[in-house]
C-alpha positions in Angstrom: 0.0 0.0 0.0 2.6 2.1 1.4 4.7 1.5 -2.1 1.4 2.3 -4.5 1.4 5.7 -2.7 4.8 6.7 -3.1 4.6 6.1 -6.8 1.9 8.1 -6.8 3.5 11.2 -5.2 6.7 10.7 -7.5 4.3 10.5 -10.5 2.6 13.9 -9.3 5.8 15.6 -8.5 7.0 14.8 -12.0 3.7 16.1 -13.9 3.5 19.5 -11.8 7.7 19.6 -12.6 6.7 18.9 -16.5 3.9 22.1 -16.4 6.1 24.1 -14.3 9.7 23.5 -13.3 9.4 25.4 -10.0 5.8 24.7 -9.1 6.4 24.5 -6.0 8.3 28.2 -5.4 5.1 29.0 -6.7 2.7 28.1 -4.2 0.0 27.5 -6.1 -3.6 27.1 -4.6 -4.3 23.2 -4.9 -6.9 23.7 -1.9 -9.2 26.0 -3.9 -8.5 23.7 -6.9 -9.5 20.8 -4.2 -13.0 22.6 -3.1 -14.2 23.5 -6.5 -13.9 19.9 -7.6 -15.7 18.8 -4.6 -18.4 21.3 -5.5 -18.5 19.8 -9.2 -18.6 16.6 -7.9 -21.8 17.6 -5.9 -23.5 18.4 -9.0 -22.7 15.1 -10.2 -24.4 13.6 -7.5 -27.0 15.2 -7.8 -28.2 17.5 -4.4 -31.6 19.9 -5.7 -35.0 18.5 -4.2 -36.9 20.3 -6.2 -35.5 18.2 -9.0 -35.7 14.5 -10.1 -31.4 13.8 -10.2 -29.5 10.3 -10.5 -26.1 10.1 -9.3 -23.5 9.7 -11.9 -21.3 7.3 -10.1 -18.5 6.9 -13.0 -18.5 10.7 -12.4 -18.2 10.6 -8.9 -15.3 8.5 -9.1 -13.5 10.4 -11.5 -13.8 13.9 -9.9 -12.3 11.8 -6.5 -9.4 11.2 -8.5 -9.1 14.7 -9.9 -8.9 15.6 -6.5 -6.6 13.5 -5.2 -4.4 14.9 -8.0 -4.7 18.2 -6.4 -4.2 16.7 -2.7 -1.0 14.9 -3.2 0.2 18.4 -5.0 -0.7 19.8 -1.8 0.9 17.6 0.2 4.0 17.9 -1.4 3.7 21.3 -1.3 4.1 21.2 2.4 6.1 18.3 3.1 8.2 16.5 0.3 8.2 13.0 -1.3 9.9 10.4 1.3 8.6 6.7 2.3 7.5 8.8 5.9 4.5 10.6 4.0 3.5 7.7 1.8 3.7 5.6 5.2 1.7 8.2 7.1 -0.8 8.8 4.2 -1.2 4.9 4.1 -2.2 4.8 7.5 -4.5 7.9 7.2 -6.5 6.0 4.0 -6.7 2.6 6.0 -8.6 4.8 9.0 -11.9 3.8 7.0 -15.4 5.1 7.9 -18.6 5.5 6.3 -21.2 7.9 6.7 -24.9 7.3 5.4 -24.9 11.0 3.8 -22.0 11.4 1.2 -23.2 14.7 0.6 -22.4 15.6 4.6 -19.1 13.8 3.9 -18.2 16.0 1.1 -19.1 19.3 2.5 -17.3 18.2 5.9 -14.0 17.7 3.3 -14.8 21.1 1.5 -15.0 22.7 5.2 -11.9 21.5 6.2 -9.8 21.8 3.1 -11.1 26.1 2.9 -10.2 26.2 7.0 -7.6 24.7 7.4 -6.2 24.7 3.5 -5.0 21.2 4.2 -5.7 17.7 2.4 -7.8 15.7 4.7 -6.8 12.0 4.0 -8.7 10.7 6.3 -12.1 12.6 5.0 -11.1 11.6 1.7 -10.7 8.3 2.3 -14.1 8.8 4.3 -15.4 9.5 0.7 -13.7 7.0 -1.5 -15.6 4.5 0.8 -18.6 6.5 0.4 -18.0 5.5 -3.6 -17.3 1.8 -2.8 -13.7 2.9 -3.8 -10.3 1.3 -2.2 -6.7 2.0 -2.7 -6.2 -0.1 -5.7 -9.4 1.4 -7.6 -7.4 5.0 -6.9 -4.3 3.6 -7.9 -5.7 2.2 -11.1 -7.6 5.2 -11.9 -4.9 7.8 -11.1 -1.9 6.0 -13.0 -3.9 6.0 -15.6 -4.8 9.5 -15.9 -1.2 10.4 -15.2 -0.1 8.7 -17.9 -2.3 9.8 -20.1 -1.5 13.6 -19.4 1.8 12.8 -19.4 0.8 11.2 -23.0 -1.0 14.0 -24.5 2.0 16.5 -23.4 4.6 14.5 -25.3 2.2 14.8 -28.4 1.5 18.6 -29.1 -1.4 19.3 -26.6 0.1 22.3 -25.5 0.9 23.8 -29.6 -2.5 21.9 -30.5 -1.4 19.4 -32.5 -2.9 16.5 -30.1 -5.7 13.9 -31.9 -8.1 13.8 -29.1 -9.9 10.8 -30.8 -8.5 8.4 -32.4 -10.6 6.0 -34.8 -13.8 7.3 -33.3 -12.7 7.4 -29.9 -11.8 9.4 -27.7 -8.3 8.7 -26.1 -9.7 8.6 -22.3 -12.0 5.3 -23.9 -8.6 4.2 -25.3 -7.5 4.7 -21.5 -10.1 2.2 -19.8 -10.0 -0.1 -22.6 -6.0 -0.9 -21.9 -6.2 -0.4 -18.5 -9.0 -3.4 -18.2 -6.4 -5.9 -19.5 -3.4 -4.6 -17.7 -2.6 -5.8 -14.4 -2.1 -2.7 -12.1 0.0 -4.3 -9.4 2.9 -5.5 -12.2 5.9 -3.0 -11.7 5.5 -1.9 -15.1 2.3 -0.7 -14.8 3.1 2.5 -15.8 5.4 2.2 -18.5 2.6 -0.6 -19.9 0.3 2.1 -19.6 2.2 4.6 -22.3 3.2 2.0 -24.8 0.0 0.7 -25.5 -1.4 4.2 -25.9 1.9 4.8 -28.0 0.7 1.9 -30.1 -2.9 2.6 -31.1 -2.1 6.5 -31.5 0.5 5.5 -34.0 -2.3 4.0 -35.6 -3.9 7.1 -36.8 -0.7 8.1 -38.4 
């Protein structure tokens, strides 16, 4: 567990490095990133009674890993990468609880993360069980969206030269289709990841 999470951090450290070399002299504000997500993840869900709403649970899931993104950056931003915060974090995420109202959870994270402008692990973690989520869901799910930003840097997304969709697909269906027949606890995991998105962009060209 403790080893998934330090990837993780190295893998967000390198992607805010690749956008900005010195993203963390900059101080940027990954809490109010954090509570807007949580507010579009509310919407998602689905909270006006004066209106039939279905929660969109694929949704859900992927605005938790957008803002676990932003919380590691956070975390990072405080501390640095070392096998002490992925060990602590580990042990924060295994502190599971669930609450019967996921919207209460949600706005208890939001409360927290504007007072305190901290990542709560714990009231994440609160909400990834919420979602029927564990660690190796969020590992799954963030690697692959890592890699695929990583991916679409490499290949002219920033000049506009990136094929979003590739033989009537778009590249995040790509994504899910290869990461359904990878196995995500193999040490190459990641580097699996890029070559098989490598191989069906080439494809196209």
């Amino acid at each position: 567990m403790s080893h998934k999470i330090l990837l993780m951090l190295e893998m967000q450290n390198e992607m805010n490095t690749k956008v900005h070399p010195q993203w963390i002299e900059q101080n940027f504000a990954w809490d109010r990133a954090i509570w807007i997500e949580c507010a579009e993840l509310m919407d998602h869900h689905g909270w006006k009674w004066w209106k039939k709403q279905q929660p969109d649970i694929e949704q859900i899931k992927l605005e938790l890993v957008d803002i676990w993104h932003f919380g590691l950056s956070l975390l990072i931003q405080t501390s640095t990468v070392t096998k002490e915060l992925s060990a602590k974090i580990a042990d924060e995420l295994a502190l599971e609880s669930h609450s019967e109202d996921f919207l209460k959870t949600v706005e208890d994270f939001s409360s927290n993360t504007l007072n305190e402008k901290q990542f709560s692990v714990p009231l994440f973690s609160k909400m990834l069980v919420g979602m029927g989520m564990d660690l190796d869901n969020l590992f799954k799910s963030y690697v692959g969206k890592n890699v695929l930003n990583f991916f679409r840097q490499d290949h002219g997304y920033k000049d506009g030269t990136y094929i979003k969709v590739w033989n009537g697909k778009e590249d995040n269906e790509h994504l899910v289709e290869i990461c359904e027949v990878l196995d995500s606890n193999s040490d190459n995991f990641k580097g699996d990841l890029y070559k098989n998105l490598e191989n069906r962009y080439q494809e196209i060209n």
